[in-house]
N, C-alpha and C positions, 0 to 999 in steps of 0.2 A: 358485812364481812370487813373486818379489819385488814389495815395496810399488811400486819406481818403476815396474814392469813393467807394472801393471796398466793396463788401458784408463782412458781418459777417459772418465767419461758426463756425455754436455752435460747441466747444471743445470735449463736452461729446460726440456729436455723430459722431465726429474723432475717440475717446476715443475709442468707442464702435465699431463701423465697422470695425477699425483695429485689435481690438482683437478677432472677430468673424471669420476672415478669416482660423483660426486652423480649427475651428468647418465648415465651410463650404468645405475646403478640405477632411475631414473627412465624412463628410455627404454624399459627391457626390457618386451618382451610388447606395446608400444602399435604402434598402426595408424599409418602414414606414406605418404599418399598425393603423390607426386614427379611434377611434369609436368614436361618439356624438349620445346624442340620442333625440327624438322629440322636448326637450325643450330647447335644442341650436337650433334648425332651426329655434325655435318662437321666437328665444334672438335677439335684438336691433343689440348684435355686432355678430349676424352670416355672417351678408353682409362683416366686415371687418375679418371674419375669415375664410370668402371664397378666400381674397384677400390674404391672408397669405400662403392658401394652394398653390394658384397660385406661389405664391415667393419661396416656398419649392420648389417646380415645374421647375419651371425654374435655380434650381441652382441643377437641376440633382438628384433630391430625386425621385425618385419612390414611390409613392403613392397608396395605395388602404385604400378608405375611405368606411364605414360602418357605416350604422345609422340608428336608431333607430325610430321608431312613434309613443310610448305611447300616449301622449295627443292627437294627430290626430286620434288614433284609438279609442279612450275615447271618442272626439264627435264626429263622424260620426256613434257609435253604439249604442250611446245615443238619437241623431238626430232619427235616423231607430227603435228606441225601442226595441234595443235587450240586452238580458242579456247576460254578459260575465263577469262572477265576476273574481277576483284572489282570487289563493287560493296559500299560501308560496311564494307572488309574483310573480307568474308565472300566466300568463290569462288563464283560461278555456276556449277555444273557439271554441265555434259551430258552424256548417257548413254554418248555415243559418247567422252569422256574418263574414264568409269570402269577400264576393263582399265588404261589409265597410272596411275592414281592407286592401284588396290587393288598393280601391280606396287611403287610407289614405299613402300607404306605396310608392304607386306608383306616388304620386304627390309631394312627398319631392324628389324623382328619380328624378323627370324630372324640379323640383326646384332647386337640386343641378349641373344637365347638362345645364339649361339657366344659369346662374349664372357662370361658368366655362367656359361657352363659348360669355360674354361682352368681349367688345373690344374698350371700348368707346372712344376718343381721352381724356386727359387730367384726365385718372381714374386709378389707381394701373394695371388693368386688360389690358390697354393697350399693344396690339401687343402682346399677351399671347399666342396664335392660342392652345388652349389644345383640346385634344379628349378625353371626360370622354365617358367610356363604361362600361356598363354593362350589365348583359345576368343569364343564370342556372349556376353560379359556384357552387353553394351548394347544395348538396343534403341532402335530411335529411332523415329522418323518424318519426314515431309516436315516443310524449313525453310518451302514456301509459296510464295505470289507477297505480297513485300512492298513500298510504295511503288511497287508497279506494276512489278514484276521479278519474274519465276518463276526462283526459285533450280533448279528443276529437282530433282537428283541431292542436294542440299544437304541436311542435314539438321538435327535438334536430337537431344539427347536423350530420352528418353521414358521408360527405369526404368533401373533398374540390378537385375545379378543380385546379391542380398548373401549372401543362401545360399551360391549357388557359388563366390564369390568368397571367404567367410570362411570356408570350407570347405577350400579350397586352402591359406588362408594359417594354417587350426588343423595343416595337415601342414606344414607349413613349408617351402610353396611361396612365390618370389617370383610375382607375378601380374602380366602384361604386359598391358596394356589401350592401343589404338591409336585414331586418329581416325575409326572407321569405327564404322556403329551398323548393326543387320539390324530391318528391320519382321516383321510377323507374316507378310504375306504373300511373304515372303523373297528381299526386295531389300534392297539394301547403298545406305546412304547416307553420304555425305561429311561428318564432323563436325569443331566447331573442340576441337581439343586443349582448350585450356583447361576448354571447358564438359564436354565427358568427366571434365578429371580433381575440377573443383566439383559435378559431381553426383555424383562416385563419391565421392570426401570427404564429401559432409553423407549420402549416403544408408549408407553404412557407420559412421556416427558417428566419422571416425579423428582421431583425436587430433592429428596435425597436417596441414596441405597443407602445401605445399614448391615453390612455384613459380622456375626455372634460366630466368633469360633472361640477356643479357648483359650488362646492366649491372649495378653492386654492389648496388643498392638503390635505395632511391626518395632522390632529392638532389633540394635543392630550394637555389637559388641556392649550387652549389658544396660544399653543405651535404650529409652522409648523412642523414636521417632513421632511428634504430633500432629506435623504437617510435611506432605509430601506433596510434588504437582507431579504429571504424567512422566515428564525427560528424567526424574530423577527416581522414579521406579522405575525405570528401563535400566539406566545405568547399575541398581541396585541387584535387579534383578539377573544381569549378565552374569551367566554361569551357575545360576543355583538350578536346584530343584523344583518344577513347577507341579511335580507331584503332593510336595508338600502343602498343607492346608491354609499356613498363613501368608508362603508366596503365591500359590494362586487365587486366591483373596487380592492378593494385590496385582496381579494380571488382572481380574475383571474391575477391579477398580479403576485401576488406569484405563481399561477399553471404555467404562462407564463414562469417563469425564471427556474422552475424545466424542463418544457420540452423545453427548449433550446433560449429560448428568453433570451437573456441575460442583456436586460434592458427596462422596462418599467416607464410608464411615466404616473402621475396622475398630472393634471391640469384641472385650471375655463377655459369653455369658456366663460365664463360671465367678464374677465379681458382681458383689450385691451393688445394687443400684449403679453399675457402669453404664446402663442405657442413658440412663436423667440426668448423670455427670455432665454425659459427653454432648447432650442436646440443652443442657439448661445453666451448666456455669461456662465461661468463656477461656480456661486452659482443655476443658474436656477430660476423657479416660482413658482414650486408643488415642488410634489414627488417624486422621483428615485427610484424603486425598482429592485434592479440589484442582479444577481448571485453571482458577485463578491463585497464586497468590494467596493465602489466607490475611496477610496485612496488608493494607494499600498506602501507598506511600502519593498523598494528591495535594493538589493545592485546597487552601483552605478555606472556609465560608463564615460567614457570620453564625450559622450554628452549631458551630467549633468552640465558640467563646467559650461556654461555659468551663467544658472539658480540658482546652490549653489553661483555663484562670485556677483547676485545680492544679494542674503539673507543675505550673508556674512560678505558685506562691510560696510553698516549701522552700526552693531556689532563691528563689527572694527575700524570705526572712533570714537566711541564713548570711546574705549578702553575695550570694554568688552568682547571680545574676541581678543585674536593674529593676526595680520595682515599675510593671505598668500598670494604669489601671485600665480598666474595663473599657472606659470611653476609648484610650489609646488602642487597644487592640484591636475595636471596632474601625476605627478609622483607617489603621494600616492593617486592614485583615486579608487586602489584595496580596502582602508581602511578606504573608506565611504561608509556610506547608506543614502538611498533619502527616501523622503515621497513624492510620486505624484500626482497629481490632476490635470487629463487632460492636460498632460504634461507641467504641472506648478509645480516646484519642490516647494513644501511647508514649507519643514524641512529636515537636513541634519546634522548627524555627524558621528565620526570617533570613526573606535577601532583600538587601535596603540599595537602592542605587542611588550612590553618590554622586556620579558626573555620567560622559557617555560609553568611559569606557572603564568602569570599575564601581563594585559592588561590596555593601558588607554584611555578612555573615552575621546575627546575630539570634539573640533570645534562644542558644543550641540548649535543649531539654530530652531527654528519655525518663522514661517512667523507673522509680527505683526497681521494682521487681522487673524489669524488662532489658538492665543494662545487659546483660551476660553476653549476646548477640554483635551483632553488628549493624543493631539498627541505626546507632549515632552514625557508622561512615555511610549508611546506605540513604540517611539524609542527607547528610553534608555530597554524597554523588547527585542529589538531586538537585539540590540549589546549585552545583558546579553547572550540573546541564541546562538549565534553566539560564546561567549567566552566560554561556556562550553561544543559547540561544539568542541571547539578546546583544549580541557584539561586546559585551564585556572580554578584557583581557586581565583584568587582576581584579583579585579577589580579597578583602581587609578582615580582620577580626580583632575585636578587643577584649581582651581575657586578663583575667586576675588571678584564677586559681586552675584553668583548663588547659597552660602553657602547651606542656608534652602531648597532649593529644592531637594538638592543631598540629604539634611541629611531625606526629608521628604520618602525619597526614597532608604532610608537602608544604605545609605551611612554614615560612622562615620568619625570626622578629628582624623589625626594621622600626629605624625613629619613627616619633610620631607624628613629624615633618613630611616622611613621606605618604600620609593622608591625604586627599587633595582639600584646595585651601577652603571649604566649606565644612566641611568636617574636623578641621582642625579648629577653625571656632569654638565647635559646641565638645572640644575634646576635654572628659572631665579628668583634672589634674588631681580632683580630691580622691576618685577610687585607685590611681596610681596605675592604671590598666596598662598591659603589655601590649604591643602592637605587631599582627603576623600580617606577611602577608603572602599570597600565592597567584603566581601568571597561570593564565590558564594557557 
């Protein structure tokens, strides 16, 4: 075959696969608990979001999926003429609308196990061999008579089976888990999806929920929000509607990350490939709702180098920061701090101690695509804490082109005299740098 013969292979998704390999080491072997509820199984792209679970699948994810049947349970007790109103969103349901509801709930089961088990030649699902199971992992009991309404048939959760269920998924079973829970005394109760798939996530400890409804994520005046931590869906939360679907997605998310889930995940399934977005490139699709922090802002290590010498150099050819090299940074790596993001060093600089009671600021960097923020002051607060951990009372910085930002940030200029006399030696007169400084 000749050079001009050869295919084209699209860049981007060089681009893309190469960088997703972090996230796919990282992914393998973890538990991924995934709710959707009736009106993804009716959505156009469930077929290709079946095809996705399959790909999680095969790259060593552990799966238990959870779903929902609203709208199938809405006409098959409509069909039968039965009443089963909601009352606070939750169904009152009568016993005499059970056979409808286990029919509605048990035909997305056995939708979801055909579908999981194609194998067609020339189809995503090819040579997949998966075993979806599922069985009584949930037990429930009676929802009660609350506010003076007897939920009847309704029920909550009560355990989960994690033996059996991480039993399945050590053979490398996906495990189908539905909105129905069995009492001891073995009656079948009506459960709300969600709380199924927030008690089967903290009681299996899995490393992430995955909540599919249909909008992208949580937006708040037009705005996506990408990461949120629990105090700040509370506050978001004050006064809305938790009837609605994508604040109470963010109700069990937040309960999620309190009781030990440490990251969850709101996304459309109504948007092609939002699952592999928001698991495999590093801004995501949706939402992040995590315990932690999604960037960490830490002191830095010798396996930072590589990451700070790209943020670095750009800075440096342009002349706006000091050229160091590689040796240097090793040397003083005890006197940087990093901003990380999935271990993508974002931002990086240095507190350099001059004497015993004053310190300077240097090598300040943020990532071009990541200035928008306020990750520069949320550095520059960390080497502030850091110097008055350590008996510092002033603080120096030498700048050429970043004057206003230091000064917007408590910094004032002062001579270069007033350096202390060790630092004024090695002060270089050829870059003409301005000199700020700040008491702490």
């Amino acid at each position: 075959m000749t050079t001009s013969a050869m295919p084209q292979i699209n860049p981007e998704y060089v681009h893309w696969f190469r960088n997703s390999a972090p996230y796919i080491n990282t992914h393998r072997g973890k538990t991924f608990v995934i709710m959707f509820g009736g009106e993804a199984v009716n959505h156009p792209n469930f077929s290709t979001l079946i095809h996705d679970f399959a790909l999680l699948h095969s790259l060593g994810i552990k799966l238990v999926l959870v779903h929902g049947a609203r709208p199938q349970i809405e006409k098959n007790i409509k069909e039968a003429g039965i009443a089963a109103a909601l009352h606070q969103d939750i169904r009152v349901t009568p016993r005499v609308a059970m056979p409808s509801i286990l029919q509605a709930v048990g035909a997305i089961r056995l939708q979801l196990e055909a579908q999981l088990s194609m194998g067609l030649a020339n189809s995503p699902m090819y040579g997949s061999r998966i075993d979806a199971i599922s069985g009584n992992f949930v037990t429930a009991r009676p929802y009660g008579v609350r506010d003076g309404v007897d939920y009847q048939m309704t029920g909550e959760v009560r355990s989960i089976d994690v033996e059996a269920i991480k039993n399945n998924l050590l053979h490398d079973h996906i495990v189908i888990l539905g909105s129905m829970g069995y009492s001891a005394t073995g009656e079948v109760f009506n459960l709300l999806a969600e709380d199924v798939a927030l008690s089967a996530a903290v009681a299996l400890g899995a490393d992430k929920l995955i909540l599919l409804g249909e909008e992208t994520g949580i937006n708040d005046n037009d705005r996506l929000l990408r990461e949120m931590i629990p105090n700040e869906v509370d506050r978001f939360l004050r006064g809305r509607d938790l009837n609605c679907e994508i604040n109470y997605f963010l109700h069990c998310a937040s309960s999620a990350c309190r009781q030990g889930v440490h990251r969850t995940h709101i996304i459309s399934y109504a948007k092609d490939g939002a699952l592999l977005e928001e698991l495999f490139t590093r801004d995501g699709s949706g939402t992040l709702i995590s315990h932690d922090p999604y960037e960490e802002i830490r002191r830095a290590n010798i396996d930072d180098v590589v990451g700070m010498l790209e943020l670095l150099t750009p800075l440096e050819e342009q002349g706006i920061l000091v050229a160091r090299s590689r040796e240097r940074l090793e040397q003083e790596i005890d006197n940087y701090s990093v901003i990380e993001r999935d271990g993508m060093i974002l931002g990086c600089a240095s507190l350099n101690p001059l004497d015993e009671t004053s310190a300077e600021v240097a090598c300040v960097a943020v990532h071009p695509e990541y200035r928008s923020g306020s990750r520069g002051a949320d550095l520059l607060a960390f080497l502030e804490q850091q110097a008055r951990s350590h008996g510092m009372q002033r603080l120096f910085v030498l700048t050429t082109r970043t004057a206003h930002w230091f000064v917007e940030h408590g910094f004032v200029e002062v001579d270069a005299s007033a350096l202390p006399e060790a630092r004024q030696q090695q002060y270089n007169n050829g870059r003409n740098s301005k000199v700020f400084q700040k008491m702490l």
